[in-house]
C-alpha positions as CSV (number, residue, x, y, z in Angstrom):
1,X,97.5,44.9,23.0
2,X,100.8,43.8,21.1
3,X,103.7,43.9,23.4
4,X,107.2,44.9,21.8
5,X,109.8,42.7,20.9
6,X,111.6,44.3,24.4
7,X,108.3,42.8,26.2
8,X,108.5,39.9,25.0
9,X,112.5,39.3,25.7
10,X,112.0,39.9,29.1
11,X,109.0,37.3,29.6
12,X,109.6,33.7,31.7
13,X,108.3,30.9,31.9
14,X,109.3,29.1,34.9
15,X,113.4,30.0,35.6
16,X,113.4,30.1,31.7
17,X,113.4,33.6,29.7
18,X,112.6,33.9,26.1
19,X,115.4,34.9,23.8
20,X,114.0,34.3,20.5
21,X,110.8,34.0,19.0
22,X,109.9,33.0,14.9
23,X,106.6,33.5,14.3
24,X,105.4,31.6,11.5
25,X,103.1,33.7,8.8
26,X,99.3,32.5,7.2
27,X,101.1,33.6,3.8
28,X,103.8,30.8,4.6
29,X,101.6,28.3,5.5
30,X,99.4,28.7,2.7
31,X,102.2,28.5,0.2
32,X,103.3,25.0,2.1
33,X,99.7,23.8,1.6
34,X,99.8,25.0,-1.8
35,X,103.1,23.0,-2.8
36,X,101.0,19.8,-1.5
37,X,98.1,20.6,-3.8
38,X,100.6,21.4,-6.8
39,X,102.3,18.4,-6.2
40,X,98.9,16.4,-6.4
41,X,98.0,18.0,-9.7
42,X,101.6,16.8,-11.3
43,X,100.5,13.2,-9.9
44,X,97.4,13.2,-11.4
45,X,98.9,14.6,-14.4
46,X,101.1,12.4,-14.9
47,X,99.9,9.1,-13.3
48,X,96.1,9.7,-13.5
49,X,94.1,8.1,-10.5
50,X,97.2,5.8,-10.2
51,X,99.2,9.3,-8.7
52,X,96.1,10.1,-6.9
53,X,96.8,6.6,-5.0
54,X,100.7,6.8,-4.4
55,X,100.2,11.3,-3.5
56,X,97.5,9.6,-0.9
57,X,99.5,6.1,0.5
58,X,102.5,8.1,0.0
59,X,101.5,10.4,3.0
60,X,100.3,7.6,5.0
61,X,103.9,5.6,4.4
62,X,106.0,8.6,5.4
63,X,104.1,8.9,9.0
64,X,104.3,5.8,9.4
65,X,108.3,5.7,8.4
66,X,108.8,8.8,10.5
67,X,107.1,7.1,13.6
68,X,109.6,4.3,13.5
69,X,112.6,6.1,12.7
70,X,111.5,8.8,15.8
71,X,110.9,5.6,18.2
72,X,114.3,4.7,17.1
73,X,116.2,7.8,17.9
74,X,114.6,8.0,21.2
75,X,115.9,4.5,21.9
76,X,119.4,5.9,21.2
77,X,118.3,9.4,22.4
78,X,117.6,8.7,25.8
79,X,115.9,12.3,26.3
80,X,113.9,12.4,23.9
81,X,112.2,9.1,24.9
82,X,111.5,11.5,28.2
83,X,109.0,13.7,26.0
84,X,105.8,12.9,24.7
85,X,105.6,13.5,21.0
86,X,102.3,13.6,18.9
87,X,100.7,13.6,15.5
88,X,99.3,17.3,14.5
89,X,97.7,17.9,11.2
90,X,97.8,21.7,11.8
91,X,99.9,23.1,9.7
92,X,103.1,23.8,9.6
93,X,103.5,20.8,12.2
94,X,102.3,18.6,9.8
95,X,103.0,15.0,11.6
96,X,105.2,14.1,14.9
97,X,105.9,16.9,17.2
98,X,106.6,17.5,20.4
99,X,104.0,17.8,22.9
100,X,105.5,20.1,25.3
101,X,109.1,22.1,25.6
102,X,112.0,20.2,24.2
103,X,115.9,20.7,24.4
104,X,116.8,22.4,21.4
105,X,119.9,20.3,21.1
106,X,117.4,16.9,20.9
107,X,114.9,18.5,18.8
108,X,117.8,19.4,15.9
109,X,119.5,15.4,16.9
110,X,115.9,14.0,15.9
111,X,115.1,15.4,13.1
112,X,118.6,15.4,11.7
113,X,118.1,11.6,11.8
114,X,114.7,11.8,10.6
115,X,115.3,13.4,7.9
116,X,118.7,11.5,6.7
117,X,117.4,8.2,7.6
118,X,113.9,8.7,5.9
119,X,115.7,9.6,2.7
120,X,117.9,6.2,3.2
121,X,115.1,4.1,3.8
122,X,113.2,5.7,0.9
123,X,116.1,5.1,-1.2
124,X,116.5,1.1,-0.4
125,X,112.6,0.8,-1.5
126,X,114.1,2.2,-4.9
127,X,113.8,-1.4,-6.7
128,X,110.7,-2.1,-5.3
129,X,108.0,0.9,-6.1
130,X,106.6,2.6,-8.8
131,X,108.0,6.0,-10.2
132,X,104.5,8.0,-8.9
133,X,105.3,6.3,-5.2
134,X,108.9,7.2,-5.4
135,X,108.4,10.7,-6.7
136,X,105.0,11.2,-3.7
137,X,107.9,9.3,-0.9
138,X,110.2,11.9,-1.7
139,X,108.1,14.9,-2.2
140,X,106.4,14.0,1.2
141,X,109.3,13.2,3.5
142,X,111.1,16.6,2.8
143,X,107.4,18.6,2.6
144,X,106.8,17.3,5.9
145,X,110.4,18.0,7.6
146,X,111.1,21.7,6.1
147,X,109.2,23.7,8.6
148,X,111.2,21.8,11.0
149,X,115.1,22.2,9.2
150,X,113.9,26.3,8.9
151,X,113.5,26.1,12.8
152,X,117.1,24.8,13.1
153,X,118.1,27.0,11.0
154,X,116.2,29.8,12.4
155,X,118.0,28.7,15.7
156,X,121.1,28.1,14.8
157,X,123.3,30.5,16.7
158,X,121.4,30.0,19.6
159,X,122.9,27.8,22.7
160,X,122.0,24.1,22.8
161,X,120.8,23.8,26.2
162,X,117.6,25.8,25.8
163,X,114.6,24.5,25.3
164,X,112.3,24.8,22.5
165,X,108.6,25.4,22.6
166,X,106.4,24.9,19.4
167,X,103.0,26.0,18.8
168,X,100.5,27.0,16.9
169,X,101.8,29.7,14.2
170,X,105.1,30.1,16.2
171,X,108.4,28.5,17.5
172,X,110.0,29.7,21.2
173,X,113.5,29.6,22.2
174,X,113.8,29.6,26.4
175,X,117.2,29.3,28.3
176,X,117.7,29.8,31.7
């Protein structure tokens, strides 16, 4: 049975109570996964097997940038170190994610550093790669962190001290 948007308010989960809920729609993950595939077809387009190469260890260099710059934070976000975070490949968590509820106000902190460190980083490796790495570092790190920014977004107006609880196709806001 589907329970109301007035069910659902009222449910708990410990001393929490939900206050907001996004769920996340198979027509907007599909588009996501669609933007990856039309972004491999303008590699291999332009750059032949060469853009095949940098869409492919493009992916691979942005998990592995994202891993260090989320170990970072945590070292300066004592909190965060606290949770366990792990690597999905469902969409839309695509990547590093929480593993169970986090603080709303330390999920945003992360991934505001993720994503504006990543595109420093990215940037400083300017002289050394290619223009098909570049374009696939680029195109990856914001591909991976929009679903992510949308959930700030999406939560913006709500209180910082709640926690947050991802899953499959939707995102949770609890406070007590």
């Amino acid at each position: 049975m589907k329970q109301s948007l007035a069910d659902q308010m009222n449910a708990t989960i410990y001393q929490y109570q939900l206050v907001k809920r996004v769920i996340v729609k198979s027509e907007l993950i599909l588009s996501h996964l669609i933007i990856a595939a039309i972004f491999l077809g303008f590699q291999m387009l332009n750059y032949g097997m060469h853009g095949l190469f940098a869409w492919l260890f493009g992916f691979a260099v942005i998990q592995m940038l994202h891993l260090i710059i989320i170990v970072l934070t945590f070292i300066s976000v004592t909190e965060a170190a606290e949770r366990q975070w792990t690597w999905r490949i469902t969409p839309p968590w695509i990547g590093f994610k929480p593993a169970n509820d986090i603080s709303l106000l330390i999920f945003r902190r992360v991934h505001r550093h993720l994503f504006w460190l990543g595109l420093c980083i990215i940037a400083v490796l300017y002289p050394w790669t290619t223009p098909s790495l570049m374009i696939s570092l680029i195109s990856w790190h914001i591909w991976l962190i929009i679903p992510r920014l949308m959930l700030s977004v999406a939560f913006r107006k709500q209180r910082k001290d709640g926690v947050l609880r991802l899953q499959w196709k939707e995102a949770s806001y609890y406070h007590r």
